[in-house]
C-alpha positions as CSV (number, residue, x, y, z in Angstrom):
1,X,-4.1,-32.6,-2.3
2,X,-1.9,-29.5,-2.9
3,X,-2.5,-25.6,-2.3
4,X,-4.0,-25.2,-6.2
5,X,-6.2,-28.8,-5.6
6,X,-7.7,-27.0,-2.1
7,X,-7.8,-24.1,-3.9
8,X,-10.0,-24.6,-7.1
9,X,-13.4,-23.9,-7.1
10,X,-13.6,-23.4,-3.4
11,X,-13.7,-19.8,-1.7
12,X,-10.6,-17.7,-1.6
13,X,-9.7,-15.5,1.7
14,X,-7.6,-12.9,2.2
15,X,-5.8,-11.4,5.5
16,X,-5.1,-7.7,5.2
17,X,-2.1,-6.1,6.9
18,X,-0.6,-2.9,6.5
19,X,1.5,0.4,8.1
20,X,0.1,3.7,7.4
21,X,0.6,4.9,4.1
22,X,1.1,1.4,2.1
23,X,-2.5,1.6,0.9
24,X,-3.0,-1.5,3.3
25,X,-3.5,0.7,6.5
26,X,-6.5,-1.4,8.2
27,X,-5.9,-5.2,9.4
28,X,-8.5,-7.8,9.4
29,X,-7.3,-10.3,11.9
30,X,-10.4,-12.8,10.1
31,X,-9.8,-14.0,6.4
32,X,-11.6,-11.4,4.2
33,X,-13.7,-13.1,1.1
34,X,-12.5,-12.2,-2.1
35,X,-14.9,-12.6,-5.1
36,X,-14.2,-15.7,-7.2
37,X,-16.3,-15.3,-10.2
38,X,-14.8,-16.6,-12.7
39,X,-13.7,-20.0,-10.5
40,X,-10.1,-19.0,-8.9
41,X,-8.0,-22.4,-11.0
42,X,-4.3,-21.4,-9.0
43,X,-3.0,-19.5,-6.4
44,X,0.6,-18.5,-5.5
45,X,2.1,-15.8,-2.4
46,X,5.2,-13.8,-2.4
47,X,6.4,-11.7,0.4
48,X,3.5,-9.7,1.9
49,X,1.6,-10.6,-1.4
50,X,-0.6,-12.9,-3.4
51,X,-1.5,-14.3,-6.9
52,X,-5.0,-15.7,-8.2
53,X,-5.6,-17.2,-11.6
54,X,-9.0,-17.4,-12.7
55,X,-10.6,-20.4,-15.4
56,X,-10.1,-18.1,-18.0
57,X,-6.6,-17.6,-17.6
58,X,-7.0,-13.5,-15.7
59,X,-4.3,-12.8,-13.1
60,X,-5.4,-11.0,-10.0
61,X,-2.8,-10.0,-7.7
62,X,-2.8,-7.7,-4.4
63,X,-0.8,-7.1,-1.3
64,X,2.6,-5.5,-1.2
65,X,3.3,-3.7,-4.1
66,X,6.1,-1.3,-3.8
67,X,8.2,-3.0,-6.5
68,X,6.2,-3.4,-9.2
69,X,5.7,-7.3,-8.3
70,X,1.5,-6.9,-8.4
71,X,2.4,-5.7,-12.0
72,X,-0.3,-2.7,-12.6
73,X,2.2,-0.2,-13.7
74,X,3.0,1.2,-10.4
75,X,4.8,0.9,-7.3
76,X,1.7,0.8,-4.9
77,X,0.5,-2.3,-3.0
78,X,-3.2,-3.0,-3.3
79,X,-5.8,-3.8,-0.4
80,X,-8.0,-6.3,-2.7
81,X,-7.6,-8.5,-5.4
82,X,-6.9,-5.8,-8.7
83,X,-6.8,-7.6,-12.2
84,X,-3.8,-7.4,-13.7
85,X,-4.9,-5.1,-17.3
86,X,-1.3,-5.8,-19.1
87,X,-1.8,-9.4,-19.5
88,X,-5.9,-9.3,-20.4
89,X,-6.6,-11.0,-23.6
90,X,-3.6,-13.4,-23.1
91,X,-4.1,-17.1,-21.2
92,X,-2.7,-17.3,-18.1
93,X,-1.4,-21.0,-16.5
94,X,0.2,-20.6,-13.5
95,X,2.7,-18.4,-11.2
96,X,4.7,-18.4,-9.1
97,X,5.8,-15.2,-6.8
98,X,9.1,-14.7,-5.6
99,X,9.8,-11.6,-3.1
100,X,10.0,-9.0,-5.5
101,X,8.7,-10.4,-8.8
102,X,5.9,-12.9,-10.1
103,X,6.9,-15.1,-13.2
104,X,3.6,-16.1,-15.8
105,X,3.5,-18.8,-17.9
106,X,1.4,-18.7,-20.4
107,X,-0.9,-21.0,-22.2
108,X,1.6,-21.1,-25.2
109,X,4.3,-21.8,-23.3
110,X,6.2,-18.1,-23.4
111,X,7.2,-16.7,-19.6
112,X,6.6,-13.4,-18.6
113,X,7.7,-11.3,-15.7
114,X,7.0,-8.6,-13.6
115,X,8.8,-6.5,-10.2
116,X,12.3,-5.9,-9.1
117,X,15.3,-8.1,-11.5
118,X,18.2,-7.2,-9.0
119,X,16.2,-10.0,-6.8
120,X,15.2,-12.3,-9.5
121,X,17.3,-15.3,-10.7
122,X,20.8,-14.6,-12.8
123,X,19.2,-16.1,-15.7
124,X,16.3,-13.6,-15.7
125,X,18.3,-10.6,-15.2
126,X,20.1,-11.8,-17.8
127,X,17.9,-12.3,-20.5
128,X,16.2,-8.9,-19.6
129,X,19.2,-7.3,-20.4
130,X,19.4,-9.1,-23.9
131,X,16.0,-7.6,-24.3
132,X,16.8,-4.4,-23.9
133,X,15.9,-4.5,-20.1
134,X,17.3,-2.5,-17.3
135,X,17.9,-3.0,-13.4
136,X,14.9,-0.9,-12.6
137,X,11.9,-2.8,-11.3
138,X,9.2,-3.8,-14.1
139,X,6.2,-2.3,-13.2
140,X,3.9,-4.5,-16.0
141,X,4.3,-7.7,-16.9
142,X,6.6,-8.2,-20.2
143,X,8.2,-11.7,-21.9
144,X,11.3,-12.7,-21.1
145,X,13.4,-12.7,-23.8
146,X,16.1,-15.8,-24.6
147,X,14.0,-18.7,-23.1
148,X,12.5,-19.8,-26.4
């Protein structure tokens, strides 16, 4: 089966690797658990970082964070799995992480986005500058305007 088959209710692991000063400074060279309560349903990797959805639709994201791509309002990476506050309250689908960004869809269909636009697909960049957006890296997750 795929990734998110193997994935679903079976235990998640995490490798952590990091320079000094990236908040990831120590390295486990043997998976690290990560708590999966509620049952991880998807998960998705970027560049140097990583994407869990839950059953009830929570995002959880950790790893390199230095353009807002984890999406918890800064530009810091995380060592452990930190729930992403912006989107609580709203059902999550799926991911999908690029190098600098993640992309949410959401149970009702709508697509959100988070981290650095420059490195995102035309069509994004485009339709956050419709919105009002700017080049500068999205630190929380927001809706993308234009792809109704």
């Amino acid at each position: 089966g795929s990734v998110e088959e193997q994935a679903a209710g079976s235990a998640v692991h995490n490798w952590r690797v990091g320079t000094e000063g990236d908040g990831l400074a120590d390295l486990s060279l043997m998976p690290v658990p990560v708590p999966t309560r509620p049952r991880v349903v998807h998960v998705c990797a970027g560049y140097e970082f990583s994407c869990v959805i839950d059953e009830e639709g929570g995002v959880w994201t950790c790893g390199l964070g230095t353009a807002g791509q984890l999406g918890h309002g800064v530009r810091r990476s995380e060592g452990y799995p930190r729930r992403v506050d912006a989107l609580s309250g709203l059902r999550v689908r799926s991911a999908a992480c690029g190098e600098y960004h993640t992309l949410f869809v959401l149970e009702d269909g709508s697509l959100w986005a988070c981290g650095e636009p420059l490195r995102v697909a035309a069509r994004f960049v485009i339709a956050l500058e419709r919105g009002g957006g700017t080049s500068c890296p999205e630190l929380l997750p927001r809706p993308v305007p234009g792809l109704e």
